[in-house]
C-alpha positions in Angstrom: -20.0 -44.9 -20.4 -19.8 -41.2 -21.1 -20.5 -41.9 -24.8 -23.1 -44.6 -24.2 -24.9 -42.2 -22.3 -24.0 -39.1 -25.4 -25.2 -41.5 -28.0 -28.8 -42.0 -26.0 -28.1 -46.1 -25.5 -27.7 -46.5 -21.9 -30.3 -49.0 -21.6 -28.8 -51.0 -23.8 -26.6 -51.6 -20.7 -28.5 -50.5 -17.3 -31.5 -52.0 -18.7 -35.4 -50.1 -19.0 -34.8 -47.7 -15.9 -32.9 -45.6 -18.3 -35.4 -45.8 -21.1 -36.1 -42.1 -20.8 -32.4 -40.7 -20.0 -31.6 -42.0 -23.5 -35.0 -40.4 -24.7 -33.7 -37.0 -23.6 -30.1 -37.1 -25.0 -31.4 -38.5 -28.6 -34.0 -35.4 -28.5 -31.7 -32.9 -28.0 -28.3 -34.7 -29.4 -28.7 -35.9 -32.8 -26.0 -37.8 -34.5 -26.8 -37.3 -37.8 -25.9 -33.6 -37.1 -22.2 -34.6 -35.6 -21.9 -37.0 -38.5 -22.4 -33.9 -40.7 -20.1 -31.7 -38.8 -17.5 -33.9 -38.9 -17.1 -34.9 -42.5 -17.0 -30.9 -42.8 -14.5 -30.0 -40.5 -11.2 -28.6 -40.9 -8.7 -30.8 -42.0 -6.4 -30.1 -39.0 -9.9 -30.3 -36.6 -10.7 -33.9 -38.6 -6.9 -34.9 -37.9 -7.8 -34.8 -34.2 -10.7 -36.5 -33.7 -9.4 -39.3 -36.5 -6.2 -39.7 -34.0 -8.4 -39.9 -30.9 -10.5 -42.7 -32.3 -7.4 -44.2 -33.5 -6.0 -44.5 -30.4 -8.8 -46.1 -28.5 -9.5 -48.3 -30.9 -5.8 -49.4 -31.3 -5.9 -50.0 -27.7 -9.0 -52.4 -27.8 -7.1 -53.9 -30.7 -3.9 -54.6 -28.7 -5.8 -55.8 -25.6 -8.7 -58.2 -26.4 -8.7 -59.0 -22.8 -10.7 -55.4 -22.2 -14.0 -55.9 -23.3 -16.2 -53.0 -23.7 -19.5 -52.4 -21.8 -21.5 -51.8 -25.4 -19.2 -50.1 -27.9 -16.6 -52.2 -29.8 -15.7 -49.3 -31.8 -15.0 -45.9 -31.8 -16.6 -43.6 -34.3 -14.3 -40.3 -34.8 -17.8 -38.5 -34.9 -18.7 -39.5 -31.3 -16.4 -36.3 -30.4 -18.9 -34.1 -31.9 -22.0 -35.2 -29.5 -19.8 -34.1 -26.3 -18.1 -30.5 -27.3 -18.2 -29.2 -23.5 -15.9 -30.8 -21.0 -18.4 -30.2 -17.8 -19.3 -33.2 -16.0 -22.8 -32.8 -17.2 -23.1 -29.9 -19.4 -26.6 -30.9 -20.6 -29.4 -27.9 -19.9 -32.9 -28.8 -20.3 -34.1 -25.2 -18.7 -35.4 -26.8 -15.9 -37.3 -29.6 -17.6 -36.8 -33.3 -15.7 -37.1 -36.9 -17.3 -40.1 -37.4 -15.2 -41.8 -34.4 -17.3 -40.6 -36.0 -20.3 -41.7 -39.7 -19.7 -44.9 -38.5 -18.7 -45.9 -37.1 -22.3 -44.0 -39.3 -24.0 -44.4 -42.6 -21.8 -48.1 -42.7 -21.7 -51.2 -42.5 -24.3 -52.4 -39.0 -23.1 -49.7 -36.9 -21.6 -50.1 -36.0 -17.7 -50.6 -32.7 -16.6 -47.7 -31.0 -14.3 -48.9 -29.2 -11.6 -46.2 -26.6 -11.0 -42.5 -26.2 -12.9 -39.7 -27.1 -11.4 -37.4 -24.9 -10.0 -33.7 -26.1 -9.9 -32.2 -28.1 -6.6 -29.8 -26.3 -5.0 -26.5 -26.7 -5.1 -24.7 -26.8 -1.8 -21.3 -27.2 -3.1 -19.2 -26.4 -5.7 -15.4 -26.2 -7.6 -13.5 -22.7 -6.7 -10.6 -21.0 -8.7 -8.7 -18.1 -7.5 -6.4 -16.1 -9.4 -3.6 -13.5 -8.1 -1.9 -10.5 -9.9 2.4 -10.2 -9.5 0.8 -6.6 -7.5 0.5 -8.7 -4.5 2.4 -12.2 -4.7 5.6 -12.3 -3.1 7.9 -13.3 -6.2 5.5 -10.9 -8.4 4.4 -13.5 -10.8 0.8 -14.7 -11.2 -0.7 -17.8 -9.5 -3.6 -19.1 -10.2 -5.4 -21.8 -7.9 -7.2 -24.9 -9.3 -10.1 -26.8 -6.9 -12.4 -28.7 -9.0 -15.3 -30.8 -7.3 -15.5 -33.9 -9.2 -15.9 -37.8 -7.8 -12.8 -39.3 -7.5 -12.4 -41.6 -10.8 -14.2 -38.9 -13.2 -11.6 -36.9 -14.0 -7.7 -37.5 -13.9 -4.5 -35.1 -14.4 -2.3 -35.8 -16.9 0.5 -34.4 -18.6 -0.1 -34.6 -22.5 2.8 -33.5 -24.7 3.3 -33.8 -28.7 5.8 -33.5 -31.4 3.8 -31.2 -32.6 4.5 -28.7 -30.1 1.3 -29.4 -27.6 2.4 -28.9 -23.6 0.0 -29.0 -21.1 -1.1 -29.7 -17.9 -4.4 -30.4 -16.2 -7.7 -32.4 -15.5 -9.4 -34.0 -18.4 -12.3 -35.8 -18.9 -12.7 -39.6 -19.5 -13.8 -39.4 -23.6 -12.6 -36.1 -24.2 -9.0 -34.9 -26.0 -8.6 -32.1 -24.4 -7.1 -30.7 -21.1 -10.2 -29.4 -19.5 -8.5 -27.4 -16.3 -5.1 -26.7 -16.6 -2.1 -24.6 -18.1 0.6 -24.7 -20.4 4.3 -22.9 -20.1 1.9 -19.4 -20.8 -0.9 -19.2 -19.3 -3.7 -21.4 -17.3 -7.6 -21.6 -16.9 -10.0 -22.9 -14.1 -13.7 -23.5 -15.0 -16.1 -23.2 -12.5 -19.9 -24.6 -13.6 -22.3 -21.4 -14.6 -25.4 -20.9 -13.6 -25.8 -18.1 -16.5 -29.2 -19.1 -18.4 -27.8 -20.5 -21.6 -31.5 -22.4 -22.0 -35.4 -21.2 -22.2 -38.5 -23.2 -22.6 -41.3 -22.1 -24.3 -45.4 -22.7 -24.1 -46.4 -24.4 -27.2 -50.3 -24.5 -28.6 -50.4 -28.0 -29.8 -53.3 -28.8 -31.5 -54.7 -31.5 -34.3 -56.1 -30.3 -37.7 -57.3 -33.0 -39.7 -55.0 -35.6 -38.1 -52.1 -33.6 -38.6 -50.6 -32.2 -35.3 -49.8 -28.4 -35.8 -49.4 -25.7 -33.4 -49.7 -22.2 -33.2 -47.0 -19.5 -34.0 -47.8 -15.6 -34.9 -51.5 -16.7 -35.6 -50.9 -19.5 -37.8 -50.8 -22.8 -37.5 -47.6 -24.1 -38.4 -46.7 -28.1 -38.9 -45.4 -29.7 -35.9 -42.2 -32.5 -37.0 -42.6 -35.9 -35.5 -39.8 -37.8 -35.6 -39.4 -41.5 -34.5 -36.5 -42.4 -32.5 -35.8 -46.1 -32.4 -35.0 -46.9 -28.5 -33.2 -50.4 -27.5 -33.2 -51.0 -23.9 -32.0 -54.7 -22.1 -34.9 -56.5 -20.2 -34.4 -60.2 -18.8 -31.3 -60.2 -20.6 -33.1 -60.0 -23.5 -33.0 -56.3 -26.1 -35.9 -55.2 -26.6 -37.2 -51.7 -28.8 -39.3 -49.5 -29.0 -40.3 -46.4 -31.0 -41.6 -42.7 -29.4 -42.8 -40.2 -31.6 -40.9 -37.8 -30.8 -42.8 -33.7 -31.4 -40.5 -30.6 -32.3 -41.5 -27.1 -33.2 -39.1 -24.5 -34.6 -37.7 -24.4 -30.9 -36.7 -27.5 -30.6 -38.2 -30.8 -29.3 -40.8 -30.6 -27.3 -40.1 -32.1 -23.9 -43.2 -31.8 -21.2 -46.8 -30.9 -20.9 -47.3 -28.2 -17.9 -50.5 -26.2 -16.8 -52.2 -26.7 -20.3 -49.6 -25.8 -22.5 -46.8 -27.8 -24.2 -43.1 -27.4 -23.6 -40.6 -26.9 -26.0 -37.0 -26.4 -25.5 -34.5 -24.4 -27.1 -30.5 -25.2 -26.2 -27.3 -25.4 -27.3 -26.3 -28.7 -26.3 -24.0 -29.9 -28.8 -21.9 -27.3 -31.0 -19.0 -28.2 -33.0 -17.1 -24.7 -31.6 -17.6 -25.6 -28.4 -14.8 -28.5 -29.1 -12.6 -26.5 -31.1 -12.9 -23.8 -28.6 -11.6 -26.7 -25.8 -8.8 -27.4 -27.9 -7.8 -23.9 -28.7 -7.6 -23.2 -25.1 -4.8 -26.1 -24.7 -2.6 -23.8 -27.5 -3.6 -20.9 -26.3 0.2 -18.8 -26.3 -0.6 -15.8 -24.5 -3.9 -12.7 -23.2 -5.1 -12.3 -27.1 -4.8 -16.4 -28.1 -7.1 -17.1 -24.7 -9.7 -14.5 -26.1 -9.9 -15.5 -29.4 -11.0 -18.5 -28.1 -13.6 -17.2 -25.8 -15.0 -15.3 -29.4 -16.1 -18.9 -30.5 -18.6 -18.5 -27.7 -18.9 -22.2 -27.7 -18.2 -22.6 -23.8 -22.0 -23.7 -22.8 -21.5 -24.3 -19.3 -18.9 -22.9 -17.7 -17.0 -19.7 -15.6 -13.4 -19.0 -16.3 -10.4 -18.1 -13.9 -7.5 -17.3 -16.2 -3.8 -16.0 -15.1 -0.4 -16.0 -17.2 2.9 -15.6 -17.7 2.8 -12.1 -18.4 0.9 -11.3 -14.8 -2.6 -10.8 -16.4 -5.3 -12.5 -14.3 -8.9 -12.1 -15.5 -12.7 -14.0 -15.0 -15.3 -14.3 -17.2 -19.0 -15.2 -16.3 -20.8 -17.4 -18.5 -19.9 -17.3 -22.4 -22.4 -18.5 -25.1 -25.7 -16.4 -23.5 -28.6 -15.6 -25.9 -29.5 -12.1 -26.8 -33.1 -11.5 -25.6 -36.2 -9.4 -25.1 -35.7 -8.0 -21.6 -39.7 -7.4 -21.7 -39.9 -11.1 -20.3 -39.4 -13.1 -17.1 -37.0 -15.6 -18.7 -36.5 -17.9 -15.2 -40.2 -19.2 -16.4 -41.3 -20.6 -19.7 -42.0 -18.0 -22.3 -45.1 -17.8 -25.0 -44.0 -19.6 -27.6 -46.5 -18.4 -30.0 -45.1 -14.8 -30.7 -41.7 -13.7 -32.5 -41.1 -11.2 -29.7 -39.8 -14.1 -27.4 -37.2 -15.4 -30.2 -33.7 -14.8 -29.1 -31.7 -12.9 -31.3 -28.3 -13.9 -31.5 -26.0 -14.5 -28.8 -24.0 -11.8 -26.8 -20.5 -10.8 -27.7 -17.6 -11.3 -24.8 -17.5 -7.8 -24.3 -21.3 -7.6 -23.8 -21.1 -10.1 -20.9 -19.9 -9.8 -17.0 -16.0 -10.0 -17.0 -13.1 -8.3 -15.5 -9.8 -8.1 -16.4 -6.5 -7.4 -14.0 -8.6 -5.6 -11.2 -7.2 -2.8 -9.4 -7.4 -5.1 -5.9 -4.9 -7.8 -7.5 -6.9 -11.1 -6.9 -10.1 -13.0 -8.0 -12.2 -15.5 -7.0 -15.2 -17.7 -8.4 -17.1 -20.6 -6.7 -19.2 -22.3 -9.2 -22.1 -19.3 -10.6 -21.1 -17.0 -7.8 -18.2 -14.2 -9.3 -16.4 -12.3 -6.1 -13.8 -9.7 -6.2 -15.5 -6.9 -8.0 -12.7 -4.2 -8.6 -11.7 -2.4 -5.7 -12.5 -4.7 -3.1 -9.5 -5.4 -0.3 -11.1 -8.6 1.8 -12.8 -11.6 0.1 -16.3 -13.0 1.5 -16.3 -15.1 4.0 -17.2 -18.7 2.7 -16.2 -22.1 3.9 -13.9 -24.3 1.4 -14.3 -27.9 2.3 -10.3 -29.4 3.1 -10.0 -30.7 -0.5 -7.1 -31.1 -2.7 -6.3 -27.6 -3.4 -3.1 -27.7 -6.3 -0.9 -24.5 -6.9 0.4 -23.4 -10.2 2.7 -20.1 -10.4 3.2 -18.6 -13.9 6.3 -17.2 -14.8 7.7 -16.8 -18.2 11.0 -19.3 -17.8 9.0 -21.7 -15.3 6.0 -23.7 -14.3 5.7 -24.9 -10.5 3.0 -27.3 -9.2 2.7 -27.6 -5.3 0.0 -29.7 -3.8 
C-alpha cells in the first residue's frame, strides 16, 4: 500500500475519493526521474534495490495464494520514489489536497480565503541519549520510543554474509533499518519540524493562448504536463487526464488570495536512500557523519550514541540556504531571484551538539532539549508506551524492554 500510494495509484484501489491524493504524489514524485536514477546508480546501490525486488517478488512467486491489492510486480525503481523512511515524509509547505483539487478539480480554480497553517501536533516519538559521565557501568545508552500505529513498523533483526548486523524498526517497503543500532553505534529519529519546503506566489497569466507567468519582469513559459489518473468507480476503472502547471519551482499546487502557488521540495532524492543505508553500516563517530554530509535526511531529528561513549543530536539535516530578508513561514514572491534558495546548509551550519558537558540529551519530535550545561530536563509527560533500552559497549549489545 505504501508504494501504491508512492506511485500516485491509490484509486486504482480505494476508488475516486482518492483521485486527488494520487494527484499530489504524481506532481511532486515523478517516476521517470527514479527510473533514471536507478539505471545510473552505483553498481553496489543497483545490487540492493535489484535484491529487494528480488525478494518480494520471489515471495509472490512461491506463494500464489497471496494476492496483491494492485501490484503483481515489483519494479527495483519503486525504491527510488520512497528515499525517507518517515511515516509520511511528504512536505507540501503547508499546501492541502483540498487547495489542490480546487484548481485542478474544477474549470476555473477557487479562490482560498486564508493559508493554512499546520494542525498541531499533540504527540510525538522521543529519543534520549546518555554519556558513560553519568551511567552507572559508564557506557552509553541510548533510548528508542517511536510513535507509530501498531502494524506500520516492525523490529527486526537483519543480518548478511556480507557483513550487515543490525537492529531496529523498519518500514513496510523499505530495506533499511530505519531506528536502530548495530554492534557500534545507534540512532533514533524523531520527525522535524525544520522548514525543508517553501511555496511561492506565482503571476499566471495567458499570452496568446499560451499560459506564461511572470519571473524578473519577463514572462517565462509555464510547462503543462498531462498526468493520466486511473481511479475504480462501480467496480469499473475509469481515467482521466489533469493538466497539470509547473514553473521553475515546481508544480504548481493551489490558487490563494489572487496569486498562484507553486511549490518547491525535496521529496524524492536518491541520497536520501543511500544515506538510510549508510547509516545501517555506519562503524563508528566519523562513518555516522559522513552520512549526515549526504544531507538527504528530509524529514527527520537524530539521537545518536556509541560504542565509544559519544552521544550527539542533530536538528533537521537537508535545510535550504536562504535570504533571511523574508518571512519564510508564508508564501514568498515568486517573481524575483532574491527569494531563490541558494544551496542547502552544511551539518556544521545547522543546530547540533555533540557530547554535552551535562552528559544526556533528549528530543521529542521538532522540540531539541538539553542545551549544554543544563542539570534537570523539562518537565513533559511521556505517555506509558513501549519504551526499549539499548546500552552500547564495545564487546556487547543489551536490549531491555
Amino acid at each position: 500500500m505504501n508504494y501504491i500510494e508512492k506511485l500516485g495509484r491509490m484509486a486504482e484501489v480505494k476508488g475516486k475519493s482518492s483521485l486527488y491524493d494520487d494527484l499530489l504524489i504524481r506532481m511532486m514524485i515523478d517516476s521517470t526521474d527514479a527510473i533514471r536514477e536507478y539505471k545510473s546508480a552505483a553498481p553496489w546501490f543497483k545490487k540492493l534495490m535489484d535484491a529487494f525486488a528480488d525478494g518480494i517478488n520471489y515471495y509472490l512467486y512461491k506463494h500464489p495464494g497471496t494476492k496483491p491489492a494492485l501490484l503483481q510486480h515489483f519494479q527495483p525503481w519503486y525504491t527510488l520514489l520512497w528515499t525517507d523512511g518517515s511515516i509520511g515524509a511528504i512536505n507540501t509547505a503547508d499546501i492541502k489536497v483540498q487547495e489542490l483539487a480546487s484548481l485542478y478539480g474544477n474549470e476555473k480554480a477557487v479562490a482560498m480565503e486564508t493559508f493554512h497553517a499546520p494542525d498541531e501536533e499533540l504527540n510525538g516519538s522521543n529519543g534520549f541519549a546518555f554519556a558513560p559521565s553519568i551511567t552507572k557501568d559508564h557506557h552509553a545508552i541510548l533510548y528508542i520510543n517511536p510513535h507509530v500505529t501498531m502494524y506500520f513498523r516492525p523490529e527486526v533483526h537483519m543480518v548478511s554474509e556480507e557483513g550487515l548486523n543490525v537492529y531496529g524498526a523498519v518500514t513496510w517497503g523499505q530495506f533499511f533499518i530505519y531506528q536502530g543500532f548495530n554492534q557500534y553505534c545507534g540512532w533514533m529519529h524523531t520527525s522535524s519540524k525544520v522548514d525543508a519546503a517553501d511555496s511561492y506566489q506565482e503571476k499566471i497569466s495567458s499570452q496568446n493562448g499560451t499560459l506564461t507567468y511572470l519571473y524578473e519582469g519577463k514572462q517565462k513559459p509555464v510547462t503543462v504536463k498531462k498526468i493520466n489518473l486511473q481511479f475504480l468507480e462501480d467496480g469499473i476503472l475509469k481515467q482521466t487526464t489533469i493538466n497539470a502547471m509547473y514553473t521553475h519551482h515546481g508544480p504548481v499546487m493551489a490558487y490563494c488570495n489572487g496569486d498562484y502557488l507553486s511549490l518547491r521540495a525535496d521529496n524524492r532524492i536518491m541520497n536520501g536512500l543511500i544515506q538510510c543505508w549508510q547509516r545501517n553500516k555506519a562503524r563508528n563517530l566519523a562513518d555516522y557523519q559522513k552520512s549526515l554530509d549526504l544531507l538527504g535526511n528530509i524529514s527527520n531529528n537524530t539521537v545518536y550514541a556509541d560504542a565509544a561513549g559519544n552521544i550527539a543530536y542533530w536538528h533537521g539535516n537537508r535545510i535550504p540556504v536562504r535570504n533571511t530578508s523574508y518571512n519564510w513561514n508564508r508564501p514568498v514572491d515568486g517573481t524575483i531571484a532574491a527569494t531563490e534558495w541558494r544551496g542547502y546548509h552544511p551539518v556544521n551550519q545547522t543546530v547540533h551538539i555533540l557530547n554535552p558537558a551535562n552528559g544526556w540529551l533528549q528530543n521529542c519530535n521538532s522540540t531539541p532539549y538539553s542545551v549544554a550545561g543544563s542539570n534537570s530536563p523539562k518537565k513533559q509527560h511521556i505517555p506509558p508506551t513501549w519504551l526499549p533500552m539499548l546500552k552500547i559497549s564495545a564487546a556487547s549489545m543489551l536490549c531491555v524492554c
